[in-house]
C-alpha positions as CSV (number, residue, x, y, z in Angstrom):
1,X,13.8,-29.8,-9.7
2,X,16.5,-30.9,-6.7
3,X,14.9,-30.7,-3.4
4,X,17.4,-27.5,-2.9
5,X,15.8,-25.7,-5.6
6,X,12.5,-26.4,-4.1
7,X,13.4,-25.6,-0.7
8,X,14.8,-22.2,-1.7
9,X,11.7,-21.2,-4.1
10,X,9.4,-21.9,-1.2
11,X,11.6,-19.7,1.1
12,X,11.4,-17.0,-1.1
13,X,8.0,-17.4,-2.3
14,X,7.4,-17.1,1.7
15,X,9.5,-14.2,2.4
16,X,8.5,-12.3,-0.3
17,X,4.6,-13.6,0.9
18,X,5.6,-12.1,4.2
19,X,7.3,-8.4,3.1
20,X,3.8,-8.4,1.0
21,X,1.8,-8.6,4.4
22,X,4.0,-6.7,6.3
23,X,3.6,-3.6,3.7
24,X,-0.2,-4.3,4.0
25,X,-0.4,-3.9,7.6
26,X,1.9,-1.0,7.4
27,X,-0.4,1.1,5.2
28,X,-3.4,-0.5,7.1
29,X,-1.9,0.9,10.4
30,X,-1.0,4.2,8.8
31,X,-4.8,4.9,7.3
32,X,-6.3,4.2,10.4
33,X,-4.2,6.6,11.9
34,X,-4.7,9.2,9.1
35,X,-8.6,8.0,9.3
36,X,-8.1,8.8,13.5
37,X,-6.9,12.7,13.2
38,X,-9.8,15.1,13.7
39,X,-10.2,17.1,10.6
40,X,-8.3,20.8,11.0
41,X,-9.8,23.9,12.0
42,X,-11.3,26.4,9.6
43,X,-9.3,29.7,9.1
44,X,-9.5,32.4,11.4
45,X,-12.7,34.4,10.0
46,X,-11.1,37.7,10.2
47,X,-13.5,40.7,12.9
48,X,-16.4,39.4,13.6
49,X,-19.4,40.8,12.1
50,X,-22.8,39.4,10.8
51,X,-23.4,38.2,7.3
52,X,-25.9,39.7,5.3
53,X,-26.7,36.1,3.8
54,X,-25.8,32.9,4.9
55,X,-23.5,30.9,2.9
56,X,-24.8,28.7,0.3
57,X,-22.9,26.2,-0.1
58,X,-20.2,24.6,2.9
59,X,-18.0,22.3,1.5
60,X,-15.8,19.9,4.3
61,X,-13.4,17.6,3.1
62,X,-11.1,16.1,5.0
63,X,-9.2,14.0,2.9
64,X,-9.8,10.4,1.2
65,X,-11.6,7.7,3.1
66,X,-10.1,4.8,4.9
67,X,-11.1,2.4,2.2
68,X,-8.7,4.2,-0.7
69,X,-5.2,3.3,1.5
70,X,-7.2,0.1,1.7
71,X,-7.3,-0.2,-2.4
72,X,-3.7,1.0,-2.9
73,X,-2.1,-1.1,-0.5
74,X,-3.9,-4.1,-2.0
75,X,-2.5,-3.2,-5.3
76,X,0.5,-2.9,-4.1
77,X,0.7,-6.0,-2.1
78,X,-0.2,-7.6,-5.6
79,X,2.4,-6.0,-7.6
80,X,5.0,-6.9,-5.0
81,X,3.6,-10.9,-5.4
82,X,3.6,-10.2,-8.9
83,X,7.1,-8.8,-9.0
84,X,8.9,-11.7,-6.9
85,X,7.0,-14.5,-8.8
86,X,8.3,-12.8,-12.1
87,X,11.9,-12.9,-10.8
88,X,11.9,-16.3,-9.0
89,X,10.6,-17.5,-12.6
90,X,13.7,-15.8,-14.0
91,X,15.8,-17.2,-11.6
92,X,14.2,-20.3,-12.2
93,X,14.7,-20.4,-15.8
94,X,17.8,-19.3,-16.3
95,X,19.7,-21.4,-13.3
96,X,18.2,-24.4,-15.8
97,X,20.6,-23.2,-18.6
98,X,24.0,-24.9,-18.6
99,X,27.0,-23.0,-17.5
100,X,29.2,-22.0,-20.9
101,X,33.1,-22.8,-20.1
């Protein structure tokens, strides 16, 4: 391997490194955002009047927790990694074959 080919594999092993990172911390910035929002208000009841019985079961959700944009984007930052190490090998293998004339 030429000190070129090297060079360029480690700069895009690095860039593709850094666009891994940089999606990271763009869905890490975006759960905690989502994570941040107060959950919405229930629907207007309608008159008011008095229940005969209470409810017996309330059920609040307001949406997933922080840690599953935390999963996803790590999954994603590894397929990305895994993607651009599959093609640099590509790259890599087939700039090895000889040029047919």
């Amino acid at each position: 391997m030429t000190i070129v080919q090297r060079t360029t594999a480690t700069a895009f092993a690095a860039s593709a490194a850094f666009a891994a990172l940089a999606g990271l911390g763009a869905l890490l910035i975006a759960a905690s955002a989502v994570a941040a929002q107060p959950a919405p208000d229930p629907p207007y009841p309608g008159p008011a009047s008095t229940p005969t019985s209470p409810p017996t079961v309330v059920i609040v959700h307001s949406g997933s927790p922080w840690w599953t944009f935390v999963l996803v984007a790590i999954a994603a930052a590894a397929a990305t990694l895994l993607v651009a190490w599959l093609v640099s090998r590509i790259r890599h293998d087939t700039a090895a074959l000889p040029a047919a004339h």
